[in-house]
N, CA, C and O of each residue as an XYZ file, in Angstrom:
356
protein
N       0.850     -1.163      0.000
C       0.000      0.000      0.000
C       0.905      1.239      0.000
O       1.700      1.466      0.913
N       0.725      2.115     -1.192
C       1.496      3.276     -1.050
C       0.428      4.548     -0.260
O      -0.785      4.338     -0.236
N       0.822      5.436      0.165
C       0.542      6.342      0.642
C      -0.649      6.918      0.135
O      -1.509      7.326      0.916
N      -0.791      6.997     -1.135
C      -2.092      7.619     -1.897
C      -3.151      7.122     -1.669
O      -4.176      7.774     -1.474
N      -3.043      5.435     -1.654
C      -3.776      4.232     -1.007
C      -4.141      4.287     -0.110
O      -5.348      4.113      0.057
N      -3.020      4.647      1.294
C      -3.515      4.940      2.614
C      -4.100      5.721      2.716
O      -5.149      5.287      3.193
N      -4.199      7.165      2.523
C      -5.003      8.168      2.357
C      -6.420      8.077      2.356
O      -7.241      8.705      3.025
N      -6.649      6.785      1.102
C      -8.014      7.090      0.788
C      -8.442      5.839      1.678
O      -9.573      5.898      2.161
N      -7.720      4.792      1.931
C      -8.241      4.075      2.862
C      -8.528      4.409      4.584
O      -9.126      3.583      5.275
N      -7.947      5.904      5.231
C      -8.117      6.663      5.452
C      -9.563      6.957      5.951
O     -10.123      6.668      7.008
N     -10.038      7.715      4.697
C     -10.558      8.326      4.204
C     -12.466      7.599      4.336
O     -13.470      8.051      4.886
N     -12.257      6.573      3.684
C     -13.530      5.292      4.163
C     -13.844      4.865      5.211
O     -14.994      4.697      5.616
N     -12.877      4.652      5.745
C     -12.293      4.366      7.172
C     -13.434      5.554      8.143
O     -14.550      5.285      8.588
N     -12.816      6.630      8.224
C     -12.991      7.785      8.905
C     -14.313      8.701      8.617
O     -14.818      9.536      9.368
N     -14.685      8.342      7.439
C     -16.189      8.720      6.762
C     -15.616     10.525      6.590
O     -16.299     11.514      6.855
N     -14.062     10.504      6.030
C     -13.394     11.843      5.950
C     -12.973     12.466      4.375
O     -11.950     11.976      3.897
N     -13.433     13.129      3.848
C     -12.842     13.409      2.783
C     -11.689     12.869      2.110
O     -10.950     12.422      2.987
N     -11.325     12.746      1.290
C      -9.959     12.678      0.621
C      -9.237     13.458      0.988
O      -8.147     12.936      1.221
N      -9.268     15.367      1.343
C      -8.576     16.288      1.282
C      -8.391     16.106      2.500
O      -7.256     16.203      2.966
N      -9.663     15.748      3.414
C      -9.461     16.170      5.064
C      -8.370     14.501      5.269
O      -7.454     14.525      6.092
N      -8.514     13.803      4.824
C      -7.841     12.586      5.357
C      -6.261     12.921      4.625
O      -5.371     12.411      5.307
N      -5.792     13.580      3.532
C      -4.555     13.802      3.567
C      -3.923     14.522      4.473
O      -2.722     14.319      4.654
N      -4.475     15.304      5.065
C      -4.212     16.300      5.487
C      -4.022     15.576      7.106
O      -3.008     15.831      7.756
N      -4.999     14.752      7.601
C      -4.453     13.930      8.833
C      -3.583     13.246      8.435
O      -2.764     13.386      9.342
N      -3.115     12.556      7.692
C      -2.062     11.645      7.332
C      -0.830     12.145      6.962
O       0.149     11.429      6.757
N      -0.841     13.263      6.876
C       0.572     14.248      6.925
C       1.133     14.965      7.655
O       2.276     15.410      7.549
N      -0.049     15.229      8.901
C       0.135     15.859     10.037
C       0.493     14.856     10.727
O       1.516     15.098     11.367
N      -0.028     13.539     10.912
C       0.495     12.409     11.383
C       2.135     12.376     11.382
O       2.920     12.638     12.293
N       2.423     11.867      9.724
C       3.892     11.946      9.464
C       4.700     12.836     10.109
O       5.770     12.500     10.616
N       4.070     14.446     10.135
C       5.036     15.560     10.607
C       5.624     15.428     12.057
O       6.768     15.690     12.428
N       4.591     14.971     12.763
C       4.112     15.343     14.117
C       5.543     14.010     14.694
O       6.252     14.122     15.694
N       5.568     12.734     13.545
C       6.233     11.430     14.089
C       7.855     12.339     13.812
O       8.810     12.339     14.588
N       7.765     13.007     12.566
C       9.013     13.202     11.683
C       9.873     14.091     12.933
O      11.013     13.864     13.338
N       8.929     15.151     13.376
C       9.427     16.109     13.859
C      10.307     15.623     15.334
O      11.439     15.943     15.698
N       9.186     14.642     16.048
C       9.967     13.895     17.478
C      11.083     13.278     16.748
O      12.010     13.005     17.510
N      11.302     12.964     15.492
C      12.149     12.061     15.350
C      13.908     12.895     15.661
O      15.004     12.583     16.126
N      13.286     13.966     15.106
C      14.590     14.834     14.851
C      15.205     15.196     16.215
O      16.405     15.415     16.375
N      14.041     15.250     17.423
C      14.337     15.428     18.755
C      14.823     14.875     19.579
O      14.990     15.267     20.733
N      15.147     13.810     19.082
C      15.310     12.142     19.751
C      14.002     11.859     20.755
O      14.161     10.895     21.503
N      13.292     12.256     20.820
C      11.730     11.737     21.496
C      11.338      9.989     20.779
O      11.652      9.299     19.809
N      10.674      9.936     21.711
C      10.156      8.711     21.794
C       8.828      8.802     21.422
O       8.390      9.890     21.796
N       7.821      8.002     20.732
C       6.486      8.372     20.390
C       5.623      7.172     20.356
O       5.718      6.361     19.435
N       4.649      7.011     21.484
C       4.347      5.725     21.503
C       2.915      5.989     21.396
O       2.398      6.916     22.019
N       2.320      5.287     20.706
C       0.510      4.752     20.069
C       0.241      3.586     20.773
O       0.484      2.483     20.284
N      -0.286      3.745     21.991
C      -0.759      2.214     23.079
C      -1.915      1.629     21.825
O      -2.934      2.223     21.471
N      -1.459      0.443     21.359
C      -2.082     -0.806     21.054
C      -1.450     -0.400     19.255
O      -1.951     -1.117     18.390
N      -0.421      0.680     18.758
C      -0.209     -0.037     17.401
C       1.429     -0.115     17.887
O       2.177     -0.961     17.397
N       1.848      0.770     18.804
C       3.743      0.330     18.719
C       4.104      2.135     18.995
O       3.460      3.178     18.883
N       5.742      1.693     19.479
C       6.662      2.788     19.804
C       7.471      2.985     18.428
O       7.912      2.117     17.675
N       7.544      4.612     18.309
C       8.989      4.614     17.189
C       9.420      5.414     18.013
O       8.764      6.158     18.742
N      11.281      5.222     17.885
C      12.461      5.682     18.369
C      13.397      6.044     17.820
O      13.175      5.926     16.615
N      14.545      6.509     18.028
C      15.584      6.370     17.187
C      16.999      6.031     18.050
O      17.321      6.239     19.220
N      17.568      5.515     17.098
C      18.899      4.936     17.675
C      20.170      5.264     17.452
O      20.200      6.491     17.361
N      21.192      4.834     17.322
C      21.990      5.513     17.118
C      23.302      4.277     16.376
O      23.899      3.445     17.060
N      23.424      4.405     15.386
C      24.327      3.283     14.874
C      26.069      3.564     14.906
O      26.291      4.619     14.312
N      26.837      3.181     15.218
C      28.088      3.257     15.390
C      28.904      3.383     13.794
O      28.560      2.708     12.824
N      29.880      4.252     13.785
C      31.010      4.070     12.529
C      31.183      2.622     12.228
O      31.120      1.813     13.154
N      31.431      2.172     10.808
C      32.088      0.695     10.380
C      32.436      0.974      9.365
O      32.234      1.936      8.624
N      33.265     -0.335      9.279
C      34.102     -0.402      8.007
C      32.912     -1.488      7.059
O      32.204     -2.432      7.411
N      33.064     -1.013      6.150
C      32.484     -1.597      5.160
C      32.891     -1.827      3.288
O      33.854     -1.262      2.769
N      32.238     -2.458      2.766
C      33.103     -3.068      1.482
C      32.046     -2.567      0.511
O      30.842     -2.659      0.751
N      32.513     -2.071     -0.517
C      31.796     -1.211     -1.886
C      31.768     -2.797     -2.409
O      32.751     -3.536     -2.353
N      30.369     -3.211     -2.965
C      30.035     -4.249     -3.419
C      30.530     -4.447     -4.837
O      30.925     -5.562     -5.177
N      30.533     -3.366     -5.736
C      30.711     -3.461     -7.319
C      32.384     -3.210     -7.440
O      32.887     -3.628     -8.483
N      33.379     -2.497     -6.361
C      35.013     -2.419     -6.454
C      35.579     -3.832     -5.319
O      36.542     -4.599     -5.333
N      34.414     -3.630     -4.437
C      35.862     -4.950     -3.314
C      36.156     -3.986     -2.161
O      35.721     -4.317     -1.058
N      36.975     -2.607     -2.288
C      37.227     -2.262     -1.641
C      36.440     -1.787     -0.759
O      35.211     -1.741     -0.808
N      37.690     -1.138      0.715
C      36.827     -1.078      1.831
C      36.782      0.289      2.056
O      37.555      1.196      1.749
N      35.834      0.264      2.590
C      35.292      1.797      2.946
C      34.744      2.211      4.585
O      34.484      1.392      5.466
N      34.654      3.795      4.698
C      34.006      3.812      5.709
C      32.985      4.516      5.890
O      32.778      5.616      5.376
N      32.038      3.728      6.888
C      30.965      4.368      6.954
C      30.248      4.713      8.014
O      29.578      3.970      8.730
N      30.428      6.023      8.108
C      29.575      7.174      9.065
C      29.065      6.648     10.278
O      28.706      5.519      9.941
N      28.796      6.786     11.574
C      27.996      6.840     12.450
C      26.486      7.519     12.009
O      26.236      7.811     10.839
N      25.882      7.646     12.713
C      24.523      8.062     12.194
C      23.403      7.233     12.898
O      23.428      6.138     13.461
N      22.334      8.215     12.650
C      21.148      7.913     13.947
C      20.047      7.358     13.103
O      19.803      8.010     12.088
N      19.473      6.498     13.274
C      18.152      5.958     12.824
C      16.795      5.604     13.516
O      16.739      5.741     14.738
N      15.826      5.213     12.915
C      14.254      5.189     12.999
C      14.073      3.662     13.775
O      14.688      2.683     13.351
N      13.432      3.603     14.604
C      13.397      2.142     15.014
C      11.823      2.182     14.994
O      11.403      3.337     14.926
N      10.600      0.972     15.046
C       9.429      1.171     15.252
C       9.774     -0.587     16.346
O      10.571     -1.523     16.413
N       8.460     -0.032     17.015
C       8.530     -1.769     17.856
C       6.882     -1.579     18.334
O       6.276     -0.704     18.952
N       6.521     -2.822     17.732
C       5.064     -2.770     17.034
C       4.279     -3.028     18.381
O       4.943     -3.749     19.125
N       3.033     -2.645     18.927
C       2.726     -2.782     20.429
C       1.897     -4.337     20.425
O       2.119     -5.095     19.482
N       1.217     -4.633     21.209
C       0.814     -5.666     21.463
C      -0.932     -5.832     20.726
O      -1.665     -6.817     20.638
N      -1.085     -4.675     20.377
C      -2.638     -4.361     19.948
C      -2.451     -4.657     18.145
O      -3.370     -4.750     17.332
N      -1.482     -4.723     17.970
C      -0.955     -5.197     16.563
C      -0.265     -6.084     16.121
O       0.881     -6.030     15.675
N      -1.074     -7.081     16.255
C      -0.858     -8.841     16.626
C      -1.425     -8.815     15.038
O      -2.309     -8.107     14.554
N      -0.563     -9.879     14.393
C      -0.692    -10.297     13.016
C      -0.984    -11.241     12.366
O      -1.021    -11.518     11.167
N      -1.330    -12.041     13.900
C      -1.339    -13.730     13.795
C      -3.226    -13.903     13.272
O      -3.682    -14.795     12.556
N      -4.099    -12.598     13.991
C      -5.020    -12.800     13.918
C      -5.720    -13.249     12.395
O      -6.921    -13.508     12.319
């Protein structure tokens, strides 16, 4: 499902416009994007927590030369899905 998809599924969902349901679904994104940048934590009881982490410098190998390279430290997105978003069902 791409985004345009979600929107309108959204949208049925919520008995919300197309325009009004993009418009939650981007404020959504902003609202996650923006803690992200803060290092905040953002948790939805029953769909999951997103976080971010923090990955360490490594050495690493350019797949198409062989050689080795290095690569950056740098912070990333973690999600850890809550218990209300069971998949088995």
């Amino acid at each position: 499902m791409n985004k345009t998809e979600f929107i309108e599924a959204v949208a049925m969902k919520s008995d919300l416009t197309k325009a009004d349901a993009k418009k939650a679904v981007n404020a959504f994104c902003d609202v996650i994007a923006e803690a992200m940048k803060k290092d905040e934590r953002v948790t939805i009881i029953g769909f999951g927590t997103f976080s971010t982490t923090e990955r360490a410098a490594r050495t690493g190998i350019n797949p198409q030369t062989g050689k080795k390279m290095h690569i950056a430290a740098r912070k990333s997105v973690k999600f850890k899905p809550g218990s209300g978003l069971d998949l088995k069902k």
